[in-house]
N, C-alpha and C positions, 0 to 999 in steps of 0.2 A: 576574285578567287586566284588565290597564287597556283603557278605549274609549279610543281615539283614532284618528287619520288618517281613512280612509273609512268607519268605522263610525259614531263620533260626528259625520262633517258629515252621513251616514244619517239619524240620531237627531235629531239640530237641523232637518234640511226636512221630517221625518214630526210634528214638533211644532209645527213653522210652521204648516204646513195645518192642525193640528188649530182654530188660531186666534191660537197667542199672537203677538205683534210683534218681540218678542224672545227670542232661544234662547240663555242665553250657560252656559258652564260654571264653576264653582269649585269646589277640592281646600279640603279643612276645616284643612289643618292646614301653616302653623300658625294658631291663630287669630286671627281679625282682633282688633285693638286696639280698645275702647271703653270707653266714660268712665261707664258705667252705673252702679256703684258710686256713683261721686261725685253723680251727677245726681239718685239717689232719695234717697242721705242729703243735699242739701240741700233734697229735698223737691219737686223738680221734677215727681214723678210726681202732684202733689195726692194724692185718696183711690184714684187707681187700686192699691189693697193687691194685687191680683191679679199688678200684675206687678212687685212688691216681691218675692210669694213664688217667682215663676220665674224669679230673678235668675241663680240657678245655670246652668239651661237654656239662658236664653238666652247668658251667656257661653260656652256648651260645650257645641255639637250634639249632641257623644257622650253627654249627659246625657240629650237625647231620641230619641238615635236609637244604641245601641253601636253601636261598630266601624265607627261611619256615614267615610264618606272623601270622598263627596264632593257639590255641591248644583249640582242644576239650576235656574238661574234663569229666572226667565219673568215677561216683563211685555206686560199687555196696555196697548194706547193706547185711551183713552178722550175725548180730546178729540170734544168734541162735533161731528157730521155739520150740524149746523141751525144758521145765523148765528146766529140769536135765541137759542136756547140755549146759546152757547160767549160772545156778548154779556152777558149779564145775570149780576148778583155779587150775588145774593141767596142763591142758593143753592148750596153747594158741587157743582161739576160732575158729582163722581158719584155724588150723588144723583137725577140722571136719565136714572138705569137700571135697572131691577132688580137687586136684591141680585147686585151682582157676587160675593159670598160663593157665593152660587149656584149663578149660569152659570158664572165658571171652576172651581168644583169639576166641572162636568161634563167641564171642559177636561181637567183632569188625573186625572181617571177613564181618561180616554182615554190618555192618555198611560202611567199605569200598565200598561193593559192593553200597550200596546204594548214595556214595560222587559219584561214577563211573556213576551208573545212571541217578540219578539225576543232579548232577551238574557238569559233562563234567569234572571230575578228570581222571587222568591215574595213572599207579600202581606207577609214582616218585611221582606224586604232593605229596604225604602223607605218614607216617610211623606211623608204631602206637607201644605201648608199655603196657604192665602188670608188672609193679613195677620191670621190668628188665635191663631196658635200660638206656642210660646216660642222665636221664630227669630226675627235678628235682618236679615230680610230687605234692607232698604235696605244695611245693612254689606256684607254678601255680596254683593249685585246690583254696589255700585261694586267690591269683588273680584275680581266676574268680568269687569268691563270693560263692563259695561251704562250707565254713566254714573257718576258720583261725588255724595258727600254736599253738597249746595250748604250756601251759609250760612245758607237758610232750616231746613235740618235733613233736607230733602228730598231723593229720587235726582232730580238732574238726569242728562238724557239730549241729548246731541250733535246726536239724529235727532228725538227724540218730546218736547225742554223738560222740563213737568215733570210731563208729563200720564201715566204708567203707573202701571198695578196692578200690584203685583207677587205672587208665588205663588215658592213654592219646591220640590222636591221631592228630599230630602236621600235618599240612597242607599248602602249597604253595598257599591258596587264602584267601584273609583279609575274620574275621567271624564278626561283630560288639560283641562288649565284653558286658558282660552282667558287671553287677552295682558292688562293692564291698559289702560288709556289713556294712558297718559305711559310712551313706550319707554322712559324710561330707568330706572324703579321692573322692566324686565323680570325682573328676577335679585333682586328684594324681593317675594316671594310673600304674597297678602293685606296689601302694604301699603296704608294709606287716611292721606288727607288731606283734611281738611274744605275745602271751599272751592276745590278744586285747580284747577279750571279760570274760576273766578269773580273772580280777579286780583282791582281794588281794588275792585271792584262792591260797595256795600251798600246796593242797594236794598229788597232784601224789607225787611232789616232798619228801616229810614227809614220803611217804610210802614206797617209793624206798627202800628195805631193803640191798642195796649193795651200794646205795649212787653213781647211776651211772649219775643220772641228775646234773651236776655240777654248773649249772647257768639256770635260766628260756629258755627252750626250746631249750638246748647244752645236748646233751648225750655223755657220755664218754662211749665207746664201751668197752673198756679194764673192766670197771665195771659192766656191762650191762646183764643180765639173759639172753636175748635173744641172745645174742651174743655168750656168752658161754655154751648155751646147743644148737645152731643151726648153728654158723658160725664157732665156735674155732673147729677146725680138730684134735685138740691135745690132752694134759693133762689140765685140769682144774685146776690154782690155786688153793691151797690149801688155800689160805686165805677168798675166795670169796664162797667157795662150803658151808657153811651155810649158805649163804644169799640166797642161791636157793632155801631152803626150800622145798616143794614139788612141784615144776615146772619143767617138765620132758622135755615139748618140748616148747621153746619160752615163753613168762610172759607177763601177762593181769595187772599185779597189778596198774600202773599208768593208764591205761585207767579202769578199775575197779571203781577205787574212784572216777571217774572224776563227779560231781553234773550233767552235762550237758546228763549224761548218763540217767537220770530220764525224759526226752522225749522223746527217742531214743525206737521206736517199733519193729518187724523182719521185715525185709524185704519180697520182691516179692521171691524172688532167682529161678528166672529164668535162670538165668549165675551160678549157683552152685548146687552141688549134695552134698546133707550132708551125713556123716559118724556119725551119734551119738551114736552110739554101741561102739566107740574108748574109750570112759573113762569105761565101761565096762571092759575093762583089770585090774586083780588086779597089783600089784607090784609081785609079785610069776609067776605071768603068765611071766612078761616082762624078770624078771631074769634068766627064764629058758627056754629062747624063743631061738629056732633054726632056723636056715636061712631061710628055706622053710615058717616058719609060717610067717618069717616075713615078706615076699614078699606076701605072701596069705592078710595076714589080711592089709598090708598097700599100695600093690600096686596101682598106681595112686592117693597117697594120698602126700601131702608135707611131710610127716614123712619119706619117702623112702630118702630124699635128707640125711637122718644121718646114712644112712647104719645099719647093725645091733649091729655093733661095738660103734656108737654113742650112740643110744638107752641105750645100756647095760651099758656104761657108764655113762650118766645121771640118770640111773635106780639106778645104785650104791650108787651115790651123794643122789637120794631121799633118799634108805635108811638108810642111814649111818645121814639124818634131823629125821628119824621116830622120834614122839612124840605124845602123847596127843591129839592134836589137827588137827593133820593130815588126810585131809578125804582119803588117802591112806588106815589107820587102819580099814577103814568102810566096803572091799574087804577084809579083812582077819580075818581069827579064831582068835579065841584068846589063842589060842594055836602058833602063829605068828614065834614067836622067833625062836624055832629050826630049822623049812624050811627055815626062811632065813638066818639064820646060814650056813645050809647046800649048799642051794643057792649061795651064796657070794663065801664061801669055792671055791667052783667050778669054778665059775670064776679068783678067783686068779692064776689059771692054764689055764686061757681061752688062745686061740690060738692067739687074738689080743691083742698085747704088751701093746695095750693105757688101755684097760681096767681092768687089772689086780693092779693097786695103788689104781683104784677108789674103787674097791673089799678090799683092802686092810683097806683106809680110814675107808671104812663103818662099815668092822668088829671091828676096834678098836674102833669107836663112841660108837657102841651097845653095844658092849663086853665085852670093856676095857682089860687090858695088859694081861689077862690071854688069849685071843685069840691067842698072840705069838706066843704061842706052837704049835696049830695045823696050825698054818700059816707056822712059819721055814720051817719044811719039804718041803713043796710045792715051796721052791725058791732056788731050784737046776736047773742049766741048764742052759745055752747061753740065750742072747738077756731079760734077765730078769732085768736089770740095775732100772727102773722105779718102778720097785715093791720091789728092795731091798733098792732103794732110803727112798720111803716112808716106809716100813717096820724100816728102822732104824733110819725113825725121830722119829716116835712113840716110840722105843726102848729107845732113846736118852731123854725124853720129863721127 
């Protein structure tokens, strides 16, 4: 039996209040149109192999969910309550919150119980997901009419810009699908178009400072700031480490620009707990930050997922951008230079191998070749390959 008329707008104000911003529905079939295929064999996905291997999935909910028919979308807004924190591009927005992986699973716990009680589900009919599972959330969101794929690759929203989480929670009983956003696709069920309401706008695209959007609404990961200060486990290109600029954890800059962002209000965030004390860390703080604080100051935050090995690392990359315009210089004396001097120094001996080039990098940005010197000494000893790598490209240069 299908939900629709007053049962499903029932279902959409009992999931309002539970928190999310957004209630909208979508029917699974047919499926939406994506270009995934093509995107991972040109290699867009970098080393993310995991979701090489869930390609199947994600083209075909019925892969993760049989007989599934239809998904409840739900996006929470997250745009930040605090000037200061919805101001500052050092850190990706919703990094200060607690793991929204989290607080909206506890959303849609609730929500379960509620398909359960209400409408005679048991725990197969349904699965639900928080941007983790092999769903292709953003697809289905612009499907059901929650907003469309802009050409940063992202769901823009009408109401909320480009600020929503989104969650899914795909189900074994037809929902009636709410409208698209362009009446006249009414009678084209799940169809998408990149860009559809972004006319000749290409600003994110323009702003990208690493040139990672390669085509309207295609991100090439290998170029991608978010990619490589929160998924790359490794060394950071050296080619791409100025284009990070001062982005420490994940990059707001394409959704930043986006015009549609000039409707977009905060949110309820009932499903999130903010941390906006987190841009409060200077760079001096982060570079001489010990394991202990960093479990203190970040546990249950998405920042834990980089360990403190990541952190330091991307800490490095920031300073090795310092400049003029960097609201990093705003937390520090102006007396600056010699603690981070001293700072960096120290790292180049750090106990984790990855961070000791980035330590390297930054001293010769700031420093320039007279830093050698005090650098040499420090690259004596086994397992040091990476730091002598970069050490003698600089040397070489």
């Amino acid at each position: 039996m299908t939900i629709k008329g007053p049962a499903k707008e029932w279902l959409r104000k009992e999931l309002f209040e539970i928190g999310f911003d957004e209630v909208l529905f979508a029917e699974l079939d047919p499926p939406i149109p994506n270009r995934l295929n093509d995107w991972v064999g040109k290699g867009y996905h970098a080393d993310m192999n995991w979701f090489a291997r869930s390609l199947d999935k994600r083209i075909d909910p019925k892969r993760v969910l049989d007989s599934a028919c239809s998904a409840i979308m739900l996006g929470t807004n997250y745009w930040p309550t605090a000037s200061s924190a919805a101001r500052q591009s050092r850190w990706a927005k919703y990094s200060l919150y607690k793991d929204y992986h989290d607080t909206i699973l506890k959303g849609l716990k609730k929500a379960a119980s509620i398909l359960e009680a209400s409408f005679g589900f048991s725990s197969i009919d349904y699965r639900y997901y928080v941007d983790t599972g092999p769903f292709l959330e953003r697809g289905w969101a612009a499907a059901s009419g929650m907003g469309w794929q802009g050409k940063n690759g992202m769901l823009i929203s009408k109401k909320h810009g480009n600020w929503l989480l989104l969650s899914a929670i795909i189900v074994r009983r037809r929902i009636e699908r709410d409208p698209p956003l362009k009446k006249r696709l009414a009678d084209q069920a799940n169809h998408l178009e990149l860009g559809a309401h972004c006319g000749k706008c290409e600003r994110c695209i323009s702003a990208c400072p690493t040139d990672a959007i390669v085509e309207p609404g295609i991100v090439d990961s290998r170029k991608c700031i978010s990619y490589h200060t929160i998924e790359n486990k490794g060394v950071i290109p050296r080619w791409i480490r100025p284009g990070i600029g001062q982005m420490i954890f994940g990059c707001d800059i394409c959704l930043d620009v986006c015009p549609w962002n000039r409707f977009a209000n905060s949110g309820r965030q009932l499903l999130l707990e903010s941390r906006y004390g987190i841009p409060d860390l200077t760079l001096l703080d982060i570079l001489n930050m010990k394991i202990d604080y960093f479990w203190d100051i970040f546990r249950k935050s998405p920042i834990k997922r980089l360990k403190l090995k990541g952190l330091l690392r991307n800490a490095c990359v920031v300073a090795g951008n310092l400049d003029s315009n960097s609201e990093w210089l705003e937390s520090l004396s102006s007396e600056w230079r010699s603690p981070l001097r001293e700072a960096l120094l120290a790292l180049v001996s750090h106990e984790e191998v990855m961070v000791r080039p980035h330590a390297i990098w930054a001293l010769f940005r700031l420093y320039g070749r007279e830093i050698g010197r005090d650098i040499e000494p420090l690259l004596n000893g086994e397992q040091n390959e990476l730091a002598k790598d970069e050490f003698d490209w600089w040397e070489r240069r």
